[in-house]
mmCIF file of the N, C-alpha and C atoms, coordinates in Angstrom:
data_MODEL
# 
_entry.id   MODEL 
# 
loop_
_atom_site.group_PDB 
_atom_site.id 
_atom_site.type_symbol 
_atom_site.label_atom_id 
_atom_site.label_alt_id 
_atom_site.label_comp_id 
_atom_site.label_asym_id 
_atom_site.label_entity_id 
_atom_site.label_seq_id 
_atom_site.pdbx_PDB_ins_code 
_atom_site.Cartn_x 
_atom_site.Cartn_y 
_atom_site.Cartn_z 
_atom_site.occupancy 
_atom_site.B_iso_or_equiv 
_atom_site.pdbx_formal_charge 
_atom_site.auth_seq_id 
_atom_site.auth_comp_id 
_atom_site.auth_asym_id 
_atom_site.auth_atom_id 
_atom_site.pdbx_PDB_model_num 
ATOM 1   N N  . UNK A 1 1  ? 102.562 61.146 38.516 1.00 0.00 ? 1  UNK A N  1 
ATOM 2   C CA . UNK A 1 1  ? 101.990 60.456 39.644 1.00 0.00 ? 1  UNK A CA 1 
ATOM 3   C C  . UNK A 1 1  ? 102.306 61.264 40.905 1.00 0.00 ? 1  UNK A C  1 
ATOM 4   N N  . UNK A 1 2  ? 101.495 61.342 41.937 1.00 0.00 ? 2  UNK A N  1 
ATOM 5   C CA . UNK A 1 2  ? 101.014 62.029 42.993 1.00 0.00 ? 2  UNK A CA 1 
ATOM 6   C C  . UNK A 1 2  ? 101.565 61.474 44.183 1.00 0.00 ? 2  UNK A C  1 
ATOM 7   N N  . UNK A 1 3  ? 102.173 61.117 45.184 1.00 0.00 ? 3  UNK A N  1 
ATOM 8   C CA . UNK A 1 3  ? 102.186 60.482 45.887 1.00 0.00 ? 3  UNK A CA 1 
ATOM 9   C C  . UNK A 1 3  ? 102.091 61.507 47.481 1.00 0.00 ? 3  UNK A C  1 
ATOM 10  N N  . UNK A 1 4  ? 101.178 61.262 48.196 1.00 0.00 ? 4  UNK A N  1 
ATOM 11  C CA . UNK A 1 4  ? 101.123 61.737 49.558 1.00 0.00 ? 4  UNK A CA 1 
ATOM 12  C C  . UNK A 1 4  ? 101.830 61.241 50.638 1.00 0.00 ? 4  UNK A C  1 
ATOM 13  N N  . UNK A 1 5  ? 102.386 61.511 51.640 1.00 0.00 ? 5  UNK A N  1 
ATOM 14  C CA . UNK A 1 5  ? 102.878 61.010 52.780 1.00 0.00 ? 5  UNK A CA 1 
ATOM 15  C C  . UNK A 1 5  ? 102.633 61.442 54.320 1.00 0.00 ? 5  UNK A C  1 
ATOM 16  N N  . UNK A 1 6  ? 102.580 61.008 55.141 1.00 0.00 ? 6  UNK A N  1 
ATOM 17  C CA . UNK A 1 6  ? 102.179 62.065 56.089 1.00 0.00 ? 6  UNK A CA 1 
ATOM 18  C C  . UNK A 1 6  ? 103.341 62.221 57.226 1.00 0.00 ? 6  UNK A C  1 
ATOM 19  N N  . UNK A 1 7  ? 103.898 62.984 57.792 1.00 0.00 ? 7  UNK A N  1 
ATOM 20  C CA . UNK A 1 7  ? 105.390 62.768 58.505 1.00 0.00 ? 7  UNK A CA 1 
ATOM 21  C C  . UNK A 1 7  ? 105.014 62.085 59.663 1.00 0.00 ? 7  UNK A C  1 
ATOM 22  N N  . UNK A 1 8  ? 103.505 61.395 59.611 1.00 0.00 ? 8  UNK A N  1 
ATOM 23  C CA . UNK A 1 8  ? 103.206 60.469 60.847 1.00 0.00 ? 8  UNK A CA 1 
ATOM 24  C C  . UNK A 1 8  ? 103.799 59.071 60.257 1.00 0.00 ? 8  UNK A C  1 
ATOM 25  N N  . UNK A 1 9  ? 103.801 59.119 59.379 1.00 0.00 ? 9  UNK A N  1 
ATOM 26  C CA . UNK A 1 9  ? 104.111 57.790 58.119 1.00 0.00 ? 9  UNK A CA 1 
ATOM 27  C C  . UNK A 1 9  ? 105.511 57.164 57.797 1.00 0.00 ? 9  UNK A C  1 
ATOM 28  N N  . UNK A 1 10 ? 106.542 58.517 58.565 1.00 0.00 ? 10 UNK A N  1 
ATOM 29  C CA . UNK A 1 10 ? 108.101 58.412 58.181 1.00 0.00 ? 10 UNK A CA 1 
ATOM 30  C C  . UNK A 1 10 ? 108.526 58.226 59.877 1.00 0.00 ? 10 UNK A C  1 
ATOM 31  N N  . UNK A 1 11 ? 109.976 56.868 59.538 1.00 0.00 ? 11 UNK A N  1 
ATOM 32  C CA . UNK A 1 11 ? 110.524 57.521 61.219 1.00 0.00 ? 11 UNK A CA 1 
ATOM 33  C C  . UNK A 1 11 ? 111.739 57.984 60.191 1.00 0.00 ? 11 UNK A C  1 
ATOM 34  N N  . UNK A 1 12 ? 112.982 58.106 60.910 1.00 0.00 ? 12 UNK A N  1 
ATOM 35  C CA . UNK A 1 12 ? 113.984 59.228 60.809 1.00 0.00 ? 12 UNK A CA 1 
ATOM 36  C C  . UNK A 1 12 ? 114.962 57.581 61.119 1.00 0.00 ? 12 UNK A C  1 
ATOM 37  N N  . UNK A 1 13 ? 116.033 57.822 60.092 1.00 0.00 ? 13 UNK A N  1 
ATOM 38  C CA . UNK A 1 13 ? 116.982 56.337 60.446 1.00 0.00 ? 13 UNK A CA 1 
ATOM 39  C C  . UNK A 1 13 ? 117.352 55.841 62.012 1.00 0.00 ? 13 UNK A C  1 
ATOM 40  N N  . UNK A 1 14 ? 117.319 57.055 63.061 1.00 0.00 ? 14 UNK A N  1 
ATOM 41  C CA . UNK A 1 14 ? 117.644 56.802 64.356 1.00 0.00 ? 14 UNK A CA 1 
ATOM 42  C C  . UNK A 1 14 ? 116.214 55.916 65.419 1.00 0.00 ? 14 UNK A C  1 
ATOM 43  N N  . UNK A 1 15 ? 115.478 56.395 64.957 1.00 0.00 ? 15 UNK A N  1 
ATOM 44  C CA . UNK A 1 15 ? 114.137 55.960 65.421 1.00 0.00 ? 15 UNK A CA 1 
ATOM 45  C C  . UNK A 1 15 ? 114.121 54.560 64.522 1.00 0.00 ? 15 UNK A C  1 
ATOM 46  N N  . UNK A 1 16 ? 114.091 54.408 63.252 1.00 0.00 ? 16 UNK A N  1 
ATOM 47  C CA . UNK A 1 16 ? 113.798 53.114 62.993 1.00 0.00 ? 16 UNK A CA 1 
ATOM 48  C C  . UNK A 1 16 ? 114.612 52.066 63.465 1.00 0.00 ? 16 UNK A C  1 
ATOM 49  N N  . UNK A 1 17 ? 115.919 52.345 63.769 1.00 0.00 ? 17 UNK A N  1 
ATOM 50  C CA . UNK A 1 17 ? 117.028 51.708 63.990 1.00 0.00 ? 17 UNK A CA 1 
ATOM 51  C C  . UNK A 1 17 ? 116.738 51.134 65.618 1.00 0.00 ? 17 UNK A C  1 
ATOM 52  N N  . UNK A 1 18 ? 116.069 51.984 66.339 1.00 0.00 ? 18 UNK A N  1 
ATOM 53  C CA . UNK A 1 18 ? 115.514 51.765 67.714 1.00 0.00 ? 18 UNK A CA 1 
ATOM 54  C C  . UNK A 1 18 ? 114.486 50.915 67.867 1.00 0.00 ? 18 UNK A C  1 
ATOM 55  N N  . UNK A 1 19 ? 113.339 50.968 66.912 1.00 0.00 ? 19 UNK A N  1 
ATOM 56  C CA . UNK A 1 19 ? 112.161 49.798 66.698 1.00 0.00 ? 19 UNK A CA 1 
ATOM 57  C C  . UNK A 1 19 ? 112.601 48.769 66.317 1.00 0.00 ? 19 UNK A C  1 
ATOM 58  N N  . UNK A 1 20 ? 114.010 48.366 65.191 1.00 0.00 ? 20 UNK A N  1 
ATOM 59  C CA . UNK A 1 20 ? 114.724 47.288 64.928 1.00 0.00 ? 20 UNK A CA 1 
ATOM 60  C C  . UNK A 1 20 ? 115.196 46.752 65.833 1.00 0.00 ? 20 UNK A C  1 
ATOM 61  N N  . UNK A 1 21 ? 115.879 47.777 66.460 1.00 0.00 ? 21 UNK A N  1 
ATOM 62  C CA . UNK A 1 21 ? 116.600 46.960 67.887 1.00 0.00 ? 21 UNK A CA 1 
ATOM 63  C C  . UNK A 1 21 ? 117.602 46.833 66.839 1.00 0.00 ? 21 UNK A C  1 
ATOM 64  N N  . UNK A 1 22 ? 118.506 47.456 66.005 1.00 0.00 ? 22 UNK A N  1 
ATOM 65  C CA . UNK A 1 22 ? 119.451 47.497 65.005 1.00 0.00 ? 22 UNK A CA 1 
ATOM 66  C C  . UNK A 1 22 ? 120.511 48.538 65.288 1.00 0.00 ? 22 UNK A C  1 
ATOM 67  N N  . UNK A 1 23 ? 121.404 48.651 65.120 1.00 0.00 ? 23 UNK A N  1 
ATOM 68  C CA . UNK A 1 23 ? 122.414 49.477 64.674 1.00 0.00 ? 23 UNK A CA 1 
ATOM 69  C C  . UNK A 1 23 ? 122.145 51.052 63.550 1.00 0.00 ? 23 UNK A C  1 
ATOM 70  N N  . UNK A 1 24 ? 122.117 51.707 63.850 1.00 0.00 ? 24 UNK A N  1 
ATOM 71  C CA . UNK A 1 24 ? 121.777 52.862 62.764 1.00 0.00 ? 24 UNK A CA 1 
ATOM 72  C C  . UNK A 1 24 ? 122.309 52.279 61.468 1.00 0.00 ? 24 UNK A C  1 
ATOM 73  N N  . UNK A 1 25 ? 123.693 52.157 62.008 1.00 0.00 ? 25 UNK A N  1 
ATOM 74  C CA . UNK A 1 25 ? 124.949 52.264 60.702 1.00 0.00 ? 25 UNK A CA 1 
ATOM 75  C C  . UNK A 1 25 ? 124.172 50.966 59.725 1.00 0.00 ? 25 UNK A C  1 
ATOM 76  N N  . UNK A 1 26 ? 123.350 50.210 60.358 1.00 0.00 ? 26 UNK A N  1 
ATOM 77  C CA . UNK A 1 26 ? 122.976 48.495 59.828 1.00 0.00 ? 26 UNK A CA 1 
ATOM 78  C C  . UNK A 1 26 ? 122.295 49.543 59.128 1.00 0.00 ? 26 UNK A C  1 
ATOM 79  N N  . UNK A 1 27 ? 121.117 50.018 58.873 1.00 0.00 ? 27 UNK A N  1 
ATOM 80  C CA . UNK A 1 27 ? 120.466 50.635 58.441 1.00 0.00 ? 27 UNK A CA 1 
ATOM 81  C C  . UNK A 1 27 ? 120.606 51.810 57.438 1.00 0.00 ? 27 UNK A C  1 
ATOM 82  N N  . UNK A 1 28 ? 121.649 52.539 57.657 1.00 0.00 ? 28 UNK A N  1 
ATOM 83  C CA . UNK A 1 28 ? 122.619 53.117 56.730 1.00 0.00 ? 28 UNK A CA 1 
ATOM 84  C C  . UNK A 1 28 ? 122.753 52.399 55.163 1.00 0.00 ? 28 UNK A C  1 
ATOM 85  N N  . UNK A 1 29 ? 123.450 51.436 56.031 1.00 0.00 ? 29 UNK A N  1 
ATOM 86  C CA . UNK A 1 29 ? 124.609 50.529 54.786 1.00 0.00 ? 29 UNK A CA 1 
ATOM 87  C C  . UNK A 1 29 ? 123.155 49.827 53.797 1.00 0.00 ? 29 UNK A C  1 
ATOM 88  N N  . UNK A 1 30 ? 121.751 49.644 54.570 1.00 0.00 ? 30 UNK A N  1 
ATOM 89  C CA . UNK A 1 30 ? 121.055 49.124 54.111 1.00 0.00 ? 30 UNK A CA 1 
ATOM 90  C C  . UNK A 1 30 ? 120.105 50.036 52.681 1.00 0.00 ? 30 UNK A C  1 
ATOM 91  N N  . UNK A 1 31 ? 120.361 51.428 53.125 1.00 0.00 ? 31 UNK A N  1 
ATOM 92  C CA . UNK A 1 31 ? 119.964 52.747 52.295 1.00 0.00 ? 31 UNK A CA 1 
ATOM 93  C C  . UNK A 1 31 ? 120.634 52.402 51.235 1.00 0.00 ? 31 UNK A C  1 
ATOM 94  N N  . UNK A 1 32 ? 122.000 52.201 51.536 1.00 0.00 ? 32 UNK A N  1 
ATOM 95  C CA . UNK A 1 32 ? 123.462 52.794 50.511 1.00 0.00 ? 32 UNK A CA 1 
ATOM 96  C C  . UNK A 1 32 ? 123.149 51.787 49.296 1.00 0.00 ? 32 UNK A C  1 
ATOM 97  N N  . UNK A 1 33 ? 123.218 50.208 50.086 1.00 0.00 ? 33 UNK A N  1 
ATOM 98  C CA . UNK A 1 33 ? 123.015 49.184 49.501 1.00 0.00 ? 33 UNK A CA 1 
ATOM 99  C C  . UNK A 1 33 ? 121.563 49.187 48.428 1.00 0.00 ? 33 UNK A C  1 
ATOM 100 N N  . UNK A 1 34 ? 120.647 49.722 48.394 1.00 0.00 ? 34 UNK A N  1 
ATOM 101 C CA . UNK A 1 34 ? 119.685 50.212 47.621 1.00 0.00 ? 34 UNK A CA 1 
ATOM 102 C C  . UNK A 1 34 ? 118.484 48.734 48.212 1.00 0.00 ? 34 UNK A C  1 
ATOM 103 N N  . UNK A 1 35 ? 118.618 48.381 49.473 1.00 0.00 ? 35 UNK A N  1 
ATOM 104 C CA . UNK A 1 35 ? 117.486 47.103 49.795 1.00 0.00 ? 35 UNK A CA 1 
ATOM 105 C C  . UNK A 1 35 ? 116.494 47.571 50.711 1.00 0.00 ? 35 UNK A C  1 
ATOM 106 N N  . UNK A 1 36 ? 116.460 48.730 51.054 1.00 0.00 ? 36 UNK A N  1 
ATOM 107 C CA . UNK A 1 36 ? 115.537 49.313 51.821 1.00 0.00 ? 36 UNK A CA 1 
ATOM 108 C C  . UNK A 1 36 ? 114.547 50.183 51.027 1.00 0.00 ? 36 UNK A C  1 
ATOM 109 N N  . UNK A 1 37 ? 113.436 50.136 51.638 1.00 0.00 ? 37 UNK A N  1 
ATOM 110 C CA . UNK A 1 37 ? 113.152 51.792 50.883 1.00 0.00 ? 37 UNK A CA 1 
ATOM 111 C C  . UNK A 1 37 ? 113.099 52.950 52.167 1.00 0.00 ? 37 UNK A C  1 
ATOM 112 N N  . UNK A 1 38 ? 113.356 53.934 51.344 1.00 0.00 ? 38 UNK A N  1 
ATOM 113 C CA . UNK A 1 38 ? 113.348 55.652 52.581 1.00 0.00 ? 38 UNK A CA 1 
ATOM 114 C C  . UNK A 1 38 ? 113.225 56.557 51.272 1.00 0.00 ? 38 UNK A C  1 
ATOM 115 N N  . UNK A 1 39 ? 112.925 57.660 52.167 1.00 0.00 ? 39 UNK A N  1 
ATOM 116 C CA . UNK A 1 39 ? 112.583 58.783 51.560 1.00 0.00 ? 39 UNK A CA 1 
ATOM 117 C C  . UNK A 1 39 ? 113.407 59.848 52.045 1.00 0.00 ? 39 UNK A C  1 
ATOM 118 N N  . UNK A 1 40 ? 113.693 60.848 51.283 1.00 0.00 ? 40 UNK A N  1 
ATOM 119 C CA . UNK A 1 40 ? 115.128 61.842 51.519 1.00 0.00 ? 40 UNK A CA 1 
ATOM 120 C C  . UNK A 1 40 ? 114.160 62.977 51.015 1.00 0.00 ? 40 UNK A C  1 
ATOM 121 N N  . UNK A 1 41 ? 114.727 63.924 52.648 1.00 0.00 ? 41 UNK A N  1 
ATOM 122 C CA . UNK A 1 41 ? 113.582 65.106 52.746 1.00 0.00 ? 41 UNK A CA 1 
ATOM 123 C C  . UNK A 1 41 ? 114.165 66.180 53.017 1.00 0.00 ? 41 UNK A C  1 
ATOM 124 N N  . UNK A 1 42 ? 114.993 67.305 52.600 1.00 0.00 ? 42 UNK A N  1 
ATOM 125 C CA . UNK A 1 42 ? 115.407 68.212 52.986 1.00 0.00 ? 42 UNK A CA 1 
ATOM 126 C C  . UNK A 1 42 ? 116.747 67.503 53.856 1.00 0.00 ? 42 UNK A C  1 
ATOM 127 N N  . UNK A 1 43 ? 117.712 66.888 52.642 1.00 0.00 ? 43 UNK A N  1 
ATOM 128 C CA . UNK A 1 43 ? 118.705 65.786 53.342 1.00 0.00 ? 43 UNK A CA 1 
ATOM 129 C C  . UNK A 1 43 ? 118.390 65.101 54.425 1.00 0.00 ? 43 UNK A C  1 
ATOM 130 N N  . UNK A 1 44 ? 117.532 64.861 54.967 1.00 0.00 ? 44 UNK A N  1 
ATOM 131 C CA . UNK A 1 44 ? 117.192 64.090 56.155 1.00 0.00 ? 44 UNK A CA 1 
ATOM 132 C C  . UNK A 1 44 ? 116.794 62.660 55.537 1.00 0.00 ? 44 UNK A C  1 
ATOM 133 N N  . UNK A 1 45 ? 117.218 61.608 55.989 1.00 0.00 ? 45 UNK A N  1 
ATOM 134 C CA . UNK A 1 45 ? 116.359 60.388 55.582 1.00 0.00 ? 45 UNK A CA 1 
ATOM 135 C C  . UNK A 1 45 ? 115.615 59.701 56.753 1.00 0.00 ? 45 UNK A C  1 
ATOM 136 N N  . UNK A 1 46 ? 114.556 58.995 55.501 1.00 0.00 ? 46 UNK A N  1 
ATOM 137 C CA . UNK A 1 46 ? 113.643 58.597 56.520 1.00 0.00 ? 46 UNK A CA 1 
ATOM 138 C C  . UNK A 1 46 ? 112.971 57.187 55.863 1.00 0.00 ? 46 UNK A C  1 
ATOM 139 N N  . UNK A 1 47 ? 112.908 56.229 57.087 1.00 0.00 ? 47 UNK A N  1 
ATOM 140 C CA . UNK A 1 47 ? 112.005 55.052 56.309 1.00 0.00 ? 47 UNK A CA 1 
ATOM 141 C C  . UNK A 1 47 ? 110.474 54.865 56.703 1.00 0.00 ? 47 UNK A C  1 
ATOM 142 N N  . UNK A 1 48 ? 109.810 54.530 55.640 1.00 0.00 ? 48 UNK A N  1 
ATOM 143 C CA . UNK A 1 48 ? 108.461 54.556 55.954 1.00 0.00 ? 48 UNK A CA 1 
ATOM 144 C C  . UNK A 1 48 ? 108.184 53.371 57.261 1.00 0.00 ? 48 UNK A C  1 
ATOM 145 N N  . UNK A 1 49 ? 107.359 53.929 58.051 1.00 0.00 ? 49 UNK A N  1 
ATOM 146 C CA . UNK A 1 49 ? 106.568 53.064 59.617 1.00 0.00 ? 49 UNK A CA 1 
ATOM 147 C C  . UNK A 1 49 ? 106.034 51.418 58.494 1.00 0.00 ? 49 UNK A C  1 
ATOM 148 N N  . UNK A 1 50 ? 105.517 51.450 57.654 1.00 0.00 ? 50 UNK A N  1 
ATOM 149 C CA . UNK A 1 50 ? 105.035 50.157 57.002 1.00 0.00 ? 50 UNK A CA 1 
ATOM 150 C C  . UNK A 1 50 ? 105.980 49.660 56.781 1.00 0.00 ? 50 UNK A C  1 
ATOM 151 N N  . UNK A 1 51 ? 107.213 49.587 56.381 1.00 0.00 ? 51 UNK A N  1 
ATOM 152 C CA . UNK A 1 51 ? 108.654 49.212 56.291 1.00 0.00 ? 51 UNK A CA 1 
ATOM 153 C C  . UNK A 1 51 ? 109.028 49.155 57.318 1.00 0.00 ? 51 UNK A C  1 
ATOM 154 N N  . UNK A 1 52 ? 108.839 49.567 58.422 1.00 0.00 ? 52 UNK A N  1 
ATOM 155 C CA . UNK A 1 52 ? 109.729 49.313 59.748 1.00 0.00 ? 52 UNK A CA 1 
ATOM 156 C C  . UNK A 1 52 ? 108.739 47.927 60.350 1.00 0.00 ? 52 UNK A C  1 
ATOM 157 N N  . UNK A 1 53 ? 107.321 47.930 60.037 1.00 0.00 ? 53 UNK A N  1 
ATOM 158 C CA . UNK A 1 53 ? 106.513 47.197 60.417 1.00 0.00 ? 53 UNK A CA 1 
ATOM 159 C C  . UNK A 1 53 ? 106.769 45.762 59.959 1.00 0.00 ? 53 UNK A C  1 
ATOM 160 N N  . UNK A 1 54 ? 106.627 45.369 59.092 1.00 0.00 ? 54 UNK A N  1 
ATOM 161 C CA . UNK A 1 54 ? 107.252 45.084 57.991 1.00 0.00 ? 54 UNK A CA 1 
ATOM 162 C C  . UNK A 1 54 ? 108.012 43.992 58.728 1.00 0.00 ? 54 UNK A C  1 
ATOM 163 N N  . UNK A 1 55 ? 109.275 44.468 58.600 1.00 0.00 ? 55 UNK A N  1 
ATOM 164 C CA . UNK A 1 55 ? 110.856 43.928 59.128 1.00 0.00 ? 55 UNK A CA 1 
ATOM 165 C C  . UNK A 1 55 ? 110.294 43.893 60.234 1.00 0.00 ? 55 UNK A C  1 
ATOM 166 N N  . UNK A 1 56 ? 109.949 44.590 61.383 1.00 0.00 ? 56 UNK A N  1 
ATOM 167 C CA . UNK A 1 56 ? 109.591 43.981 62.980 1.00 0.00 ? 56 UNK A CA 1 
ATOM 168 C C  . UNK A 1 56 ? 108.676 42.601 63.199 1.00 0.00 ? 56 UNK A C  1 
ATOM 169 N N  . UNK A 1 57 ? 107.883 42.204 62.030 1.00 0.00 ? 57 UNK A N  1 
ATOM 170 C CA . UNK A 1 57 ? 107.069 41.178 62.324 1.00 0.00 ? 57 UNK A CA 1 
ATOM 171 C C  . UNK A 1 57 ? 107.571 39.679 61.307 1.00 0.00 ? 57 UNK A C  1 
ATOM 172 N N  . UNK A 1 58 ? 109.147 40.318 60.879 1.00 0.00 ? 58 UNK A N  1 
ATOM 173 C CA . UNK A 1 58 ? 110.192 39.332 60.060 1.00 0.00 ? 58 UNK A CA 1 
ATOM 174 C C  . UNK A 1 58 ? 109.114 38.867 58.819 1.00 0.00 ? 58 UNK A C  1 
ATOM 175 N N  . UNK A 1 59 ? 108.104 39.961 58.240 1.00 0.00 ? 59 UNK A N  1 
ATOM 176 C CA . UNK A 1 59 ? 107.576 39.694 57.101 1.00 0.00 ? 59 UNK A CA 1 
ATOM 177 C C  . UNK A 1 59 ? 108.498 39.250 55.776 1.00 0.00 ? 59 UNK A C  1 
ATOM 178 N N  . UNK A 1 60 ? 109.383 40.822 55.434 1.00 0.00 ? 60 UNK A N  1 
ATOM 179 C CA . UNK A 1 60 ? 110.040 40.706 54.867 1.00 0.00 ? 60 UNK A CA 1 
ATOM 180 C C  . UNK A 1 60 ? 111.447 41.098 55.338 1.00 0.00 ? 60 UNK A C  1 
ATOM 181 N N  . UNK A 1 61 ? 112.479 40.733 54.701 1.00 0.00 ? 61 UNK A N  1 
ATOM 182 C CA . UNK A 1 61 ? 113.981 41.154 54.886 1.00 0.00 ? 61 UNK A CA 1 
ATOM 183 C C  . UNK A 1 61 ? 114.240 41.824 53.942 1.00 0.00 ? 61 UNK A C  1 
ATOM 184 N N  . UNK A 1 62 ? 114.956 43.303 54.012 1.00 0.00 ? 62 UNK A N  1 
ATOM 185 C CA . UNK A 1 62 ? 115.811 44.574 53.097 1.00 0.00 ? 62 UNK A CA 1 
ATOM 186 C C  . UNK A 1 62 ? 115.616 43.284 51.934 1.00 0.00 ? 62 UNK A C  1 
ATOM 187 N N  . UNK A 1 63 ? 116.444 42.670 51.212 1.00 0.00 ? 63 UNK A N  1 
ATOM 188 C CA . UNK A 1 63 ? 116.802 42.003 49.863 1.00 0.00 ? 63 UNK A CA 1 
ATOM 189 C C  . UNK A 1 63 ? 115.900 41.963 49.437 1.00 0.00 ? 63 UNK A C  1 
ATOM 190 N N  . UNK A 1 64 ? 114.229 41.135 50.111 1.00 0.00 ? 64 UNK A N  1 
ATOM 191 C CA . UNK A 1 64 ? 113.335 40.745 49.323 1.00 0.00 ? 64 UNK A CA 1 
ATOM 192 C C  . UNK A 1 64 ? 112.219 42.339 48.622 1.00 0.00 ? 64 UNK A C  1 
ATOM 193 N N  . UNK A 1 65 ? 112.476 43.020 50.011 1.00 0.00 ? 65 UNK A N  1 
ATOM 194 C CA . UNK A 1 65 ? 111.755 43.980 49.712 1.00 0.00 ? 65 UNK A CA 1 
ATOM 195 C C  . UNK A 1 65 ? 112.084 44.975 48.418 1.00 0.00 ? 65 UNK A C  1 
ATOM 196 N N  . UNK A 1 66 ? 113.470 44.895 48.666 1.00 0.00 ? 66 UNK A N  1 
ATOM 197 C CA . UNK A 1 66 ? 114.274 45.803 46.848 1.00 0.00 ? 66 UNK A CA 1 
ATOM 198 C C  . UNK A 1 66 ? 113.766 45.128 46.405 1.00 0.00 ? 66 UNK A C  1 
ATOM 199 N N  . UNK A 1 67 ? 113.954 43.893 46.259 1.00 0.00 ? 67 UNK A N  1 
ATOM 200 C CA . UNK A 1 67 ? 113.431 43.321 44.984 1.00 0.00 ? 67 UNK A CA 1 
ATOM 201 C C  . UNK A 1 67 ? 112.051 43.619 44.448 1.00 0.00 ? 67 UNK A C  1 
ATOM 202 N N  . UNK A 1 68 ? 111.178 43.349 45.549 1.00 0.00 ? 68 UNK A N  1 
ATOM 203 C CA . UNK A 1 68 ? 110.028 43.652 45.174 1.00 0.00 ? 68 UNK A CA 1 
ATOM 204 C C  . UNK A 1 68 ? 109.796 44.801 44.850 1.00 0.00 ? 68 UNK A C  1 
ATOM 205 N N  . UNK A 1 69 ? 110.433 46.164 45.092 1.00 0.00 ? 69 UNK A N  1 
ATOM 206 C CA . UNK A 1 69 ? 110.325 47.269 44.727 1.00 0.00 ? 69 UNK A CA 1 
ATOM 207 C C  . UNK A 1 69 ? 110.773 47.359 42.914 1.00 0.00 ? 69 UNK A C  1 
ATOM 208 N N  . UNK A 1 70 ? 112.009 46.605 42.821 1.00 0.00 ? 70 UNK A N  1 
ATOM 209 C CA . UNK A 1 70 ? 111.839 47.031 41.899 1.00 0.00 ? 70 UNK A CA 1 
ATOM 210 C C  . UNK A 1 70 ? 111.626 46.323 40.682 1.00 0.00 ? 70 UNK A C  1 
ATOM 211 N N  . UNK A 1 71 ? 110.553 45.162 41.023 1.00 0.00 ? 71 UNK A N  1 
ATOM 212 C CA . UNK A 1 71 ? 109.797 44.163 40.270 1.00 0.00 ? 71 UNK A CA 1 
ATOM 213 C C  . UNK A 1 71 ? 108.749 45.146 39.971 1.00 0.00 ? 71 UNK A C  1 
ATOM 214 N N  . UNK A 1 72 ? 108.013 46.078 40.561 1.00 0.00 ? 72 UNK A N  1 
ATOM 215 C CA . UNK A 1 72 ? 106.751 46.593 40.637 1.00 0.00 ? 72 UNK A CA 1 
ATOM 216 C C  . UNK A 1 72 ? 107.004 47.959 39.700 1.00 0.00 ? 72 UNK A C  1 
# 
């Protein structure tokens, strides 16, 4: 499987953490914890803008979203 991304598509944990209005480290612990999803790019991590979207409009919360990730 193929998957495309476009680096318009990723923020960088410091930037998402800024659209949260969150703590980096919240966001961190949320990677570590395996309830987020991100993508790891040349050691850099990054969470997808639909995931930051996401959580900004209190769709979903980190827990439900693992889950759903890894229901699917």
């Amino acid at each position: 499987m193929e998957i495309t991304i476009k680096s318009d598509d990723l923020l960088t944990v410091p930037e998402a953490a800024k659209q949260l209005e969150r703590p980096k480290m919240t966001l961190y612990r949320w990677i570590k914890a395996n309830k987020i999803i991100y993508v790891e790019l040349g050691g850099v991590l990054f969470i997808p803008r639909s995931v930051v979207e996401r959580l900004k409009k209190g769709e979903t919360m980190p827990e439900q979203l693992a889950k759903a990730v890894e229901e699917s």
